[in-house]
C-alpha positions in Angstrom: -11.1 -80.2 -53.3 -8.8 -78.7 -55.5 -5.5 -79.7 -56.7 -2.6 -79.1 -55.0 -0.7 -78.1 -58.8 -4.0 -75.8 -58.9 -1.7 -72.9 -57.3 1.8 -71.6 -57.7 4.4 -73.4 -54.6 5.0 -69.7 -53.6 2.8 -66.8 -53.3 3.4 -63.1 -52.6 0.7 -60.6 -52.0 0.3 -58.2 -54.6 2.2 -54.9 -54.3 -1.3 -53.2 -55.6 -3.8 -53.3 -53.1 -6.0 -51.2 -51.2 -8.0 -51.6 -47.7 -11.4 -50.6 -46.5 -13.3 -51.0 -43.9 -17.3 -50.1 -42.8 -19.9 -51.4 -40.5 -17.6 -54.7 -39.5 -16.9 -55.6 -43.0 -13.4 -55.4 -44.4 -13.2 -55.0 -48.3 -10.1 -55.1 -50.5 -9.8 -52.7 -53.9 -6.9 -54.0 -56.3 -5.6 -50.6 -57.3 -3.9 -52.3 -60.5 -7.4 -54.0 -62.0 -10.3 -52.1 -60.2 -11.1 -55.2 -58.6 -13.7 -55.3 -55.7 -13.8 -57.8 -53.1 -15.7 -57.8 -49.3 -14.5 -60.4 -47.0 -14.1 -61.1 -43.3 -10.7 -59.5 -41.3 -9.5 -63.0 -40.7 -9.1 -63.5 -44.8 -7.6 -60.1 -44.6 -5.0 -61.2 -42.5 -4.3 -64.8 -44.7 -4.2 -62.1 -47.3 -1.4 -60.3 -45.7 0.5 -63.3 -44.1 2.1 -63.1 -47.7 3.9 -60.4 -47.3 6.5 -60.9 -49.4 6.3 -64.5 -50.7 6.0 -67.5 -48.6 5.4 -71.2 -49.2 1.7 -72.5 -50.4 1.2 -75.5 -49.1 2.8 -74.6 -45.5 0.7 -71.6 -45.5 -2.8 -73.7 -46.5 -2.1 -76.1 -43.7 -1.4 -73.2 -41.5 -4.8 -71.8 -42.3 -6.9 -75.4 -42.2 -9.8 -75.3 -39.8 -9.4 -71.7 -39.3 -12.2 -70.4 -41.6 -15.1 -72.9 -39.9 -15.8 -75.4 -42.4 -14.2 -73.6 -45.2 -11.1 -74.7 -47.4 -8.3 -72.0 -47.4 -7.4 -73.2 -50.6 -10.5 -72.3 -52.3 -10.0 -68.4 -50.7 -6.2 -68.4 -52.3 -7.4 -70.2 -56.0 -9.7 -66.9 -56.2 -7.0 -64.7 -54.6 -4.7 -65.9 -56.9 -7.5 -65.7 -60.0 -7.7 -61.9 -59.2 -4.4 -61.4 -58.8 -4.2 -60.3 -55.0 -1.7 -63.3 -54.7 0.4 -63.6 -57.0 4.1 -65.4 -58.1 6.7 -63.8 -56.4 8.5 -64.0 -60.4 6.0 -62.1 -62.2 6.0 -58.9 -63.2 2.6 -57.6 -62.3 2.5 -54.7 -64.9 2.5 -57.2 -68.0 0.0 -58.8 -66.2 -2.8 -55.8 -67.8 -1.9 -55.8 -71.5 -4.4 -58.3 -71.9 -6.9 -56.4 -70.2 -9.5 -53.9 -71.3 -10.0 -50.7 -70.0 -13.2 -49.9 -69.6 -14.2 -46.1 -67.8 -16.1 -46.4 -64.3 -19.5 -45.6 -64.2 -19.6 -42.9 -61.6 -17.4 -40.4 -63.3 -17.4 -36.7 -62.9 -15.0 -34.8 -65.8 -14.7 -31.3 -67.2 -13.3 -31.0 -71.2 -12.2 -27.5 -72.2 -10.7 -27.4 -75.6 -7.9 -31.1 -75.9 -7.8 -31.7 -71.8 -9.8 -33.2 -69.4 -10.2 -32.2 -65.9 -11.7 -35.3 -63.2 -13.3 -34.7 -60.1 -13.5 -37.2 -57.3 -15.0 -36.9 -54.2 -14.9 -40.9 -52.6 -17.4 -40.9 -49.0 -15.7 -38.5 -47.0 -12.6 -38.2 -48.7 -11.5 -34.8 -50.2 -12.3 -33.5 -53.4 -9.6 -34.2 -56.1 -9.2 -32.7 -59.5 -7.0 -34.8 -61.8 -5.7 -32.4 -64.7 -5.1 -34.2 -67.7 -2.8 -33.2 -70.4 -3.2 -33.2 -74.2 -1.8 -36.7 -74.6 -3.0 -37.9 -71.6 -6.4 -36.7 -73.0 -6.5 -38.5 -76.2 -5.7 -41.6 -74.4 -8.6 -41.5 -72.4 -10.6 -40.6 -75.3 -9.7 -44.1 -77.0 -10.7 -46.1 -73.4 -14.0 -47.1 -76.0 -14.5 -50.4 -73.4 -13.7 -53.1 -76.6 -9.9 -52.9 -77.4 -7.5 -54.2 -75.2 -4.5 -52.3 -73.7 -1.6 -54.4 -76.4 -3.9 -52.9 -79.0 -3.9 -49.6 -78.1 0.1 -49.6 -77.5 1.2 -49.5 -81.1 -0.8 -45.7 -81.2 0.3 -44.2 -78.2 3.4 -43.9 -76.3 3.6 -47.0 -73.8 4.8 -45.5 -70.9 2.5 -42.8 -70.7 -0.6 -45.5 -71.6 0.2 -47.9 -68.4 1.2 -44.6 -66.1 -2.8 -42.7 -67.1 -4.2 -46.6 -66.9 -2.5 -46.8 -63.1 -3.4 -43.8 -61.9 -6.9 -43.5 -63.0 -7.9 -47.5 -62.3 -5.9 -46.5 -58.4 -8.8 -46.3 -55.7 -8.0 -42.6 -55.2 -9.6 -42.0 -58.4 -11.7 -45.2 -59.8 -12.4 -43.5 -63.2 -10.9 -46.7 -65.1 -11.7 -50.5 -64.5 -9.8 -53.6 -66.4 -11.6 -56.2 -67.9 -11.1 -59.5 -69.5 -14.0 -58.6 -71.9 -14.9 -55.9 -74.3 -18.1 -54.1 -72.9 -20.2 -55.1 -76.0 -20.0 -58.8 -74.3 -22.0 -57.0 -71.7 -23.5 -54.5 -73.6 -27.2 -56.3 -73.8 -27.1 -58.1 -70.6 -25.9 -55.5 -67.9 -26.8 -58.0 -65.2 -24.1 -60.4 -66.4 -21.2 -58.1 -65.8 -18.7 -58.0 -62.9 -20.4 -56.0 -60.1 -16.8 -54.1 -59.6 -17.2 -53.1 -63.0 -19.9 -50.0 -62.2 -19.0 -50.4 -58.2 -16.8 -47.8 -56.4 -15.4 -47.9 -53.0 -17.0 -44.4 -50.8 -15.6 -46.2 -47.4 -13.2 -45.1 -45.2 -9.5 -47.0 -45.7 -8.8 -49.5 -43.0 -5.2 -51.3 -42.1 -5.3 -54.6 -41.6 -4.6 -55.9 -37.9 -6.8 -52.3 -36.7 -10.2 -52.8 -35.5 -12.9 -52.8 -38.2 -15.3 -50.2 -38.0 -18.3 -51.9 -36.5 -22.2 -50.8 -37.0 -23.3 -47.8 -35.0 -25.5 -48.3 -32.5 -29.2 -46.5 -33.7 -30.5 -44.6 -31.0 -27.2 -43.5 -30.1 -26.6 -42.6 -33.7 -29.2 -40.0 -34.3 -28.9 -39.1 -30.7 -25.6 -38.3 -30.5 -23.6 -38.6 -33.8 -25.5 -36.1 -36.2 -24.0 -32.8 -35.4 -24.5 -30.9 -38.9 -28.2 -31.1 -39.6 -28.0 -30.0 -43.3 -24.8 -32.4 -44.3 -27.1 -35.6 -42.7 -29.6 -34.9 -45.4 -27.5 -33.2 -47.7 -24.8 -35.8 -47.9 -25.4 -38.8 -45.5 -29.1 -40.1 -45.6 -30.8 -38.2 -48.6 -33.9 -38.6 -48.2 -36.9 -38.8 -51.2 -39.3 -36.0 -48.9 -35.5 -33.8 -48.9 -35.1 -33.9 -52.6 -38.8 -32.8 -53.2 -38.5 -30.0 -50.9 -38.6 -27.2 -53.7 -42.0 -26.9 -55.9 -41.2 -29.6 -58.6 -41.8 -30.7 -61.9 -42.7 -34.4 -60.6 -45.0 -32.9 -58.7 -46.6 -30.6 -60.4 -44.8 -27.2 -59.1 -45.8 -28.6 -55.5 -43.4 -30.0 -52.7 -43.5 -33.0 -50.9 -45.3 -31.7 -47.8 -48.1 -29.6 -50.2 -48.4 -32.8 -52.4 -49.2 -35.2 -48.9 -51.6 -32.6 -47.9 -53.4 -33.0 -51.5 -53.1 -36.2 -51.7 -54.6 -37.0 -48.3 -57.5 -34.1 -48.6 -58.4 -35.8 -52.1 -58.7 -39.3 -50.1 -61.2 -37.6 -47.2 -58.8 -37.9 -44.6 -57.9 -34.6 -43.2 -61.4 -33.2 -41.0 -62.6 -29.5 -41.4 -61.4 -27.3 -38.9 -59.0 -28.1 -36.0 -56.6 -30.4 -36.9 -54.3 -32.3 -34.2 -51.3 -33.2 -36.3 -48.1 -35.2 -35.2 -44.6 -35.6 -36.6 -42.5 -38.4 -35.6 -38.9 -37.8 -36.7 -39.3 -34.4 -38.8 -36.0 -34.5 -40.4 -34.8 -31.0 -41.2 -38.5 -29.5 -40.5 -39.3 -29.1 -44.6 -42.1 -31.6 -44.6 -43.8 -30.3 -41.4 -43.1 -26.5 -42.6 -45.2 -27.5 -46.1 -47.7 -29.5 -44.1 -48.5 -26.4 -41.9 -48.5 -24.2 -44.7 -51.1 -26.2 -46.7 -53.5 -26.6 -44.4 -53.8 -23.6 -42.9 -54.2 -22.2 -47.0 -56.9 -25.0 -46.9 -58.3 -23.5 -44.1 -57.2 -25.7 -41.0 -56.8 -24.7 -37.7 -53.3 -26.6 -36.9 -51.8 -28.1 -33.9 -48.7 -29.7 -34.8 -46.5 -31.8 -32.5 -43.3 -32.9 -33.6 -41.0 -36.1 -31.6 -37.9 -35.8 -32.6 -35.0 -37.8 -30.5 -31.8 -35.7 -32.1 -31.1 -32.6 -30.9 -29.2 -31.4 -34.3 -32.2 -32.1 -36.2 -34.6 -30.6 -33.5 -33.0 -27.3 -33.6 -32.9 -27.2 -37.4 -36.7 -27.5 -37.4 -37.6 -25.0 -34.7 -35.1 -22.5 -37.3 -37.5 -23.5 -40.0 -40.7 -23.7 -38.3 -40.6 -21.1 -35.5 -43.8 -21.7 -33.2 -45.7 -23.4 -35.8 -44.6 -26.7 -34.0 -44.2 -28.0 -30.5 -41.4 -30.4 -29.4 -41.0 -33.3 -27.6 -37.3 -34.8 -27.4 -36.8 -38.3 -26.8 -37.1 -41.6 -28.1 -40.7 -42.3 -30.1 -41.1 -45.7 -28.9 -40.4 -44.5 -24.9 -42.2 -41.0 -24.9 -46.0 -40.9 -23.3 -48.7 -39.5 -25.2 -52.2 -39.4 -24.8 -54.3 -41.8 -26.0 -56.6 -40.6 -29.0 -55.0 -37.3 -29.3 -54.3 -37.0 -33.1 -56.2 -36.4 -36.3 -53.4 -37.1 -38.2 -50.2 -39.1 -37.3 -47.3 -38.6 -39.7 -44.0 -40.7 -39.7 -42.2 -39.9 -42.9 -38.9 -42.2 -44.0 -38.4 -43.1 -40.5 -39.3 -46.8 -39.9 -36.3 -48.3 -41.5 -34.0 -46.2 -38.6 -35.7 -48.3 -35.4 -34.7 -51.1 -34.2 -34.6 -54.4 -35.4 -34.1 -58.0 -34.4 -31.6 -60.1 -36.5 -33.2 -64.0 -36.5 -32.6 -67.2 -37.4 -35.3 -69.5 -38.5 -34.4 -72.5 -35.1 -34.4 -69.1 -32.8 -38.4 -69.4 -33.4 -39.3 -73.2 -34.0 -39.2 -73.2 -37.8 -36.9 -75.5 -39.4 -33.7 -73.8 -41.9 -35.1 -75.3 -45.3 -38.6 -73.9 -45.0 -40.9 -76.5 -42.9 -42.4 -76.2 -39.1 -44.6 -73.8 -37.6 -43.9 -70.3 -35.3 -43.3 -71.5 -31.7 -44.8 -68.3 -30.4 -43.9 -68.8 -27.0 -39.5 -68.8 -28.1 -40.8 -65.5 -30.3 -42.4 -64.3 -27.1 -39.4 -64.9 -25.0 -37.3 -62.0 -27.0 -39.8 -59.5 -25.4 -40.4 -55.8 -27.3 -41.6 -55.9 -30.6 -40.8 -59.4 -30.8 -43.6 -60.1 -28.2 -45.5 -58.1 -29.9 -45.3 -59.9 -33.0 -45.9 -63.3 -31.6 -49.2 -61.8 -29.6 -50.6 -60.4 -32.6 -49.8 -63.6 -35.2 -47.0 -61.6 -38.0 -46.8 -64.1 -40.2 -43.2 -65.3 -40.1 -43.9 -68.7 -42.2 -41.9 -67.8 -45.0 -38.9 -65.8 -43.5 -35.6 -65.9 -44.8 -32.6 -67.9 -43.2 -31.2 -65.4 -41.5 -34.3 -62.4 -41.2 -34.6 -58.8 -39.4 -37.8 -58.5 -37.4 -38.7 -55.0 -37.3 -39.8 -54.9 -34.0 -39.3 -50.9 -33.4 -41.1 -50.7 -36.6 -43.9 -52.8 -35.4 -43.9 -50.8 -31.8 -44.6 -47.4 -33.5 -47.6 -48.7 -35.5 -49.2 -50.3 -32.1 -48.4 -47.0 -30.4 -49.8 -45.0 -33.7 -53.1 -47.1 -33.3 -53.5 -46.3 -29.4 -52.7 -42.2 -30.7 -55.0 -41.4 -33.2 -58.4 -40.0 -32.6 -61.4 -41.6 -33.7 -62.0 -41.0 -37.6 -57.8 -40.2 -37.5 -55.4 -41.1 -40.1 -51.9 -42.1 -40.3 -48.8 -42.2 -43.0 -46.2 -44.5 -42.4 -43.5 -44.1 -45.4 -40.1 -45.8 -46.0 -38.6 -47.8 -48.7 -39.2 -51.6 -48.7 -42.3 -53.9 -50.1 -45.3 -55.4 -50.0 -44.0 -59.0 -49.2 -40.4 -59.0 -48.9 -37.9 -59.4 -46.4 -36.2 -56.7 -45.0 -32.9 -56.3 -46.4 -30.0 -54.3 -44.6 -28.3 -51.2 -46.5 -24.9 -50.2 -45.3 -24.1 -47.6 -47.5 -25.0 -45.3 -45.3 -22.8 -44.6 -42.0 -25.7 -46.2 -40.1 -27.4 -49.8 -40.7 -30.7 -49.1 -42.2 -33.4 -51.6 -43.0 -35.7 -51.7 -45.9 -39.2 -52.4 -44.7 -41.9 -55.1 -45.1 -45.3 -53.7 -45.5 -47.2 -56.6 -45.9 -46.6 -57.3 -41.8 -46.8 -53.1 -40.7 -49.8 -53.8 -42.4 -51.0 -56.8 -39.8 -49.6 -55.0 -37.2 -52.0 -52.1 -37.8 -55.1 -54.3 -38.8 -54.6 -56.6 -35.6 -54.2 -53.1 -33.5 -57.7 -52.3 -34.6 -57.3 -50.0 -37.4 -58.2 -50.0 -41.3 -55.5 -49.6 -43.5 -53.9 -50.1 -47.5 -50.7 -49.8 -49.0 -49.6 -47.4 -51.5 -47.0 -46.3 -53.8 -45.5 -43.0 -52.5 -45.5 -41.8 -56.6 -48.5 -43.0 -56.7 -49.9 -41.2 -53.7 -47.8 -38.0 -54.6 -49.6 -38.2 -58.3 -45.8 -38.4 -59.6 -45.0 -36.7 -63.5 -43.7 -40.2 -64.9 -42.9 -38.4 -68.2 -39.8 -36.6 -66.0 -36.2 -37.3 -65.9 -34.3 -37.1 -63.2 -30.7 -36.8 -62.4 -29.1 -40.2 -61.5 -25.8 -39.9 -58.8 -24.4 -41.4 -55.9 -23.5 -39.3 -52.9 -19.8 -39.6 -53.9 -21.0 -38.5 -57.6 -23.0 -35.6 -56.4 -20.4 -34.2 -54.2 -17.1 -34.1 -57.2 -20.5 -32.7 -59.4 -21.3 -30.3 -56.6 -17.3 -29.0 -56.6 -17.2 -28.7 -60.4 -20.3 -26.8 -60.2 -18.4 -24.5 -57.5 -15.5 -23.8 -59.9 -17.9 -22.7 -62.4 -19.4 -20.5 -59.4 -22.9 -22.5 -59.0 -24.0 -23.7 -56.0 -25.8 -26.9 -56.4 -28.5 -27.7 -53.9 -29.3 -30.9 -52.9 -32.8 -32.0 -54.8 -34.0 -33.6 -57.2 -32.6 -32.2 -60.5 -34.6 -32.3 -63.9 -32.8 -31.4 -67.1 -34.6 -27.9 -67.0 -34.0 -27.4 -63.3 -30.6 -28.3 -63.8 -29.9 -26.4 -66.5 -31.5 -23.1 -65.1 -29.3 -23.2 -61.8 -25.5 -23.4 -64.0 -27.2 -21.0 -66.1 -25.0 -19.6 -68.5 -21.6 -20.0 -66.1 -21.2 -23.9 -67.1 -21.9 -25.8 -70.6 -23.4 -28.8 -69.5 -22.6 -30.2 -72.7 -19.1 -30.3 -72.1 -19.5 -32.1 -68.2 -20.0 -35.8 -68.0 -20.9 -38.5 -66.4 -24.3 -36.8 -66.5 -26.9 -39.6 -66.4 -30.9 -39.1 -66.6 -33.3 -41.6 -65.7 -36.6 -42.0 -65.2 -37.9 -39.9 -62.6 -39.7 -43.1 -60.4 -36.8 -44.9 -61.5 -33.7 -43.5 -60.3 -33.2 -40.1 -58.7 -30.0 -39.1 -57.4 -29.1 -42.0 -55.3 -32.6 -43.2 -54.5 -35.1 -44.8 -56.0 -38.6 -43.2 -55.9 -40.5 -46.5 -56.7 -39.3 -48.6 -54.1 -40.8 -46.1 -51.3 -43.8 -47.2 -49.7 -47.0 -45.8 -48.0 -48.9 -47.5 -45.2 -52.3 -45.6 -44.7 -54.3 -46.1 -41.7 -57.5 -45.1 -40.5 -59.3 -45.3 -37.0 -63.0 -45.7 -37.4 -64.3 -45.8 -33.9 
């Protein structure tokens, strides 16, 4: 344990400090260093208790045994390290001279001639433009990342230095982080840098004492909270198959659903003539409306069946498909189809949305530091997929402490297996590996799990059907020699309302250099519009990245 002369005998909270709040998790933005910090409401509320200064040690022994087995001092020596608590004497301001401004990473700026026009555009917030002036310009221009702000005071006017470092390190804007170190420390090893350092904040702001937002529930998520078809893809849950929906470069001038098609026909997997087809979860109908297309310029009869369980998305697809499709509206792990009534079975970056169980090692009989063996019967007991895992042996040996069983996941490959014709093939594609874990993503305004192929892959096998696993760039026959454009969703969106001043409309897909370039045309000089970052193209593009996706293949031979 700490000393007790290891704090100040009075705190106050700082006067600089921002809340957010998203999927049960509260997180705190210092709007004075940039600083990021998650942590649960009830540190939140210590955080607050101190108001406007109180006692240390009374408030510590308030707090004792109200964290679990956690000090409270140990929370307030970081709190007061980062300067959310601070000395009720000090004059926070001075604190910064000894910092170093370094820019954010996920800035979107216009220059025209000696000013500099910001965009930001933070989750759902609105879109800001922060106009710089000539001085206020040159400033920003010496924010190089190595000299520290009582450097850069004796060549520009003070006032005007801390007001542009405030306002653009505030969480309204998050173009500007402090630092105790130059970047060049960095420079070399990017991994060793504070994560707030290239972090933002996209959640929505939170007051402490209000409920936190908690995690949406899935199937009444897509059941009942996407209303705007195009914003889900365009803004919410971009999706590899969405980007790829234009003939591209990556690609070869072909789209996603064209490139499947190929890639499957090349792999003997699509029969002559009449093909059965099914969809399950078609998105915003791009991928089906290519599919179609491709066979039937192949020469395939096709009969395609789509399940999709939102209505939103359903009725964008019958607007894009027309009565190339048929629909069935539910949930794909509670509809009834026929046994053996598909040639091919197509579930595109879908998996990670079903449901999953969240474990702990002792739930099913293996011990917390690695030992023991499954007790199939407590696995059993959870019923679903869970049963379904225990009956068919996944291998859950080397789980983490705690893990997600995909159970939904593992109920849509048993019911694939029972659906596909003899000689039928299926492609089951998501983001995730071979062997690891699934890991939660909340950036999204849904929980979403990666995948683990390795057991889909058991599940399939142990269902009676042959199967591999594939790299989607692989499969696709990815151009490796492409860049691509590297955003967030925040990025995109203060990029996307630059581009609109200029009078370009930026579509949401995957932008090369040349593709890029040819939409602005001649109405924006790209050379004068930054952050612009290329990657890449199985790297990084836009917010995803193309080589963590995933393809299970599976065949039925008899």
């Amino acid at each position: 344990m700490s000393s007790v002369s290891s704090v100040p005998p009075r705190l106050r909270r700082s006067r600089h400090l921002s809340w957010f709040g998203h999927m049960g998790a509260v997180y705190l933005f210092h709007d004075l260093y940039g600083y990021l910090m998650e942590m649960s409401p009830d540190i939140a509320a210590m955080i607050e208790s101190f108001d406007d200064g109180v006692d240390t040690e009374e408030t510590l022994r308030y707090y004792e045994g109200k964290f679990g087995d956690a000090d409270p001092r140990q929370f307030v020596e970081v709190l007061v390290g980062h300067a959310v608590l601070v000395d009720p004497k000090e004059d926070e301001i001075d604190g910064i001279w000894a910092f170093v401004p370094i820019k954010g990473k996920w800035n979107i700026w216009k220059r025209r001639e000696d000013r500099l026009t910001l965009y930001t555009a933070w989750g759902e917030s609105p879109v800001q433009q922060i106009m710089l002036d000539e001085v206020e310009t040159k400033i920003w221009d010496a924010f190089d990342g190595t000299k520290r702000l009582i450097e850069m005071r004796h060549h520009h006017d003070n006032d005007r230095l801390v007001a542009l470092v405030r306002r653009l390190v505030h969480s309204d804007v998050q173009a500007l982080k402090l630092s105790m170190m130059p970047w060049s420390v960095y420079a070399k090893r990017p991994a060793m840098a504070p994560p707030y350092l290239t972090s933002t904040m996209p959640y929505a702001r939170w007051k402490p004492g209000t409920p936190v937002p908690a995690q949406a529930v899935l199937l009444d998520y897509h059941r009942e909270d996407i209303v705007d078809a195009d914003a889900q893809f365009d803004h919410q849950e971009t999706t590899l198959s969405h980007l790829l929906r234009v003939p591209h470069p990556a690609l070869r001038g072909r789209t996603y659903g064209g490139a499947l098609v190929d890639a499957m026909v090349g792999k003997q997997a699509i029969r002559e003539g009449k093909l059965r087809v099914l969809e399950i979860g078609a998105g915003l109908g791009y991928v089906a409306r290519d599919v179609i297309a491709r066979l039937r310029e192949l020469g395939r009869e096709v009969e395609y069946t789509i399940v999709e369980l939102s209505p939103a998305l359903a009725a964008a697809q019958r607007t894009r498909i027309g009565e190339a499709a048929t629909w069935i509206a539910g949930d794909v792990l509670a509809v009834t189809l026929p046994d053996g009534a598909f040639d091919f079975i197509l579930s595109n970056e879908m998996a990670g949305d079903l449901d999953a169980r969240k474990l702990s090692r002792p739930d099913v009989g293996l011990d917390p530091d690695g030992t023991g063996t499954v007790d199939r019967d407590k696995l059993r007991a959870y019923g679903g997929g869970a049963a379904l895992a225990a009956d068919l042996g996944i291998n859950l040996d080397d789980a983490t402490e705690p893990f997600y069983l995909q159970t939904g996941a593992f109920e849509l490959v048993s019911r694939i297996a029972r659906w596909l014709a003899p000689g039928g093939t299926a492609v089951v594609t998501e983001f995730g590996d071979v062997a690891k874990w699934p890991t939660l993503s909340t950036h999204l305004d849904h929980p979403e799990l990666s995948t683990h192929f390795g057991q889909l892959l058991q599940v399939a096998r142990a269902s009676g059907l042959e199967g591999k696993i594939e790299f989607v760039i692989d499969l696709l026959d990815f151009d490796r020699d492409q860049q691509g454009l590297a955003t967030t969703r925040s990025h995109f969106r203060a990029l996307r309302a630059l581009a609109r001043d200029a009078g370009v409309e930026l579509a949401k897909v995957g932008y090369t250099p040349a593709m890029l370039a040819e939409v602005v045309g001649d109405k924006l000089d790209l050379e004068h519009v930054g952050e612009l970052r290329w990657d890449r193209i199985e790297d990084r593009l836009m917010g995803l990245v193309p080589h963590e996706f995933k393809a299970l293949i599976v065949r039925r031979t008899t």
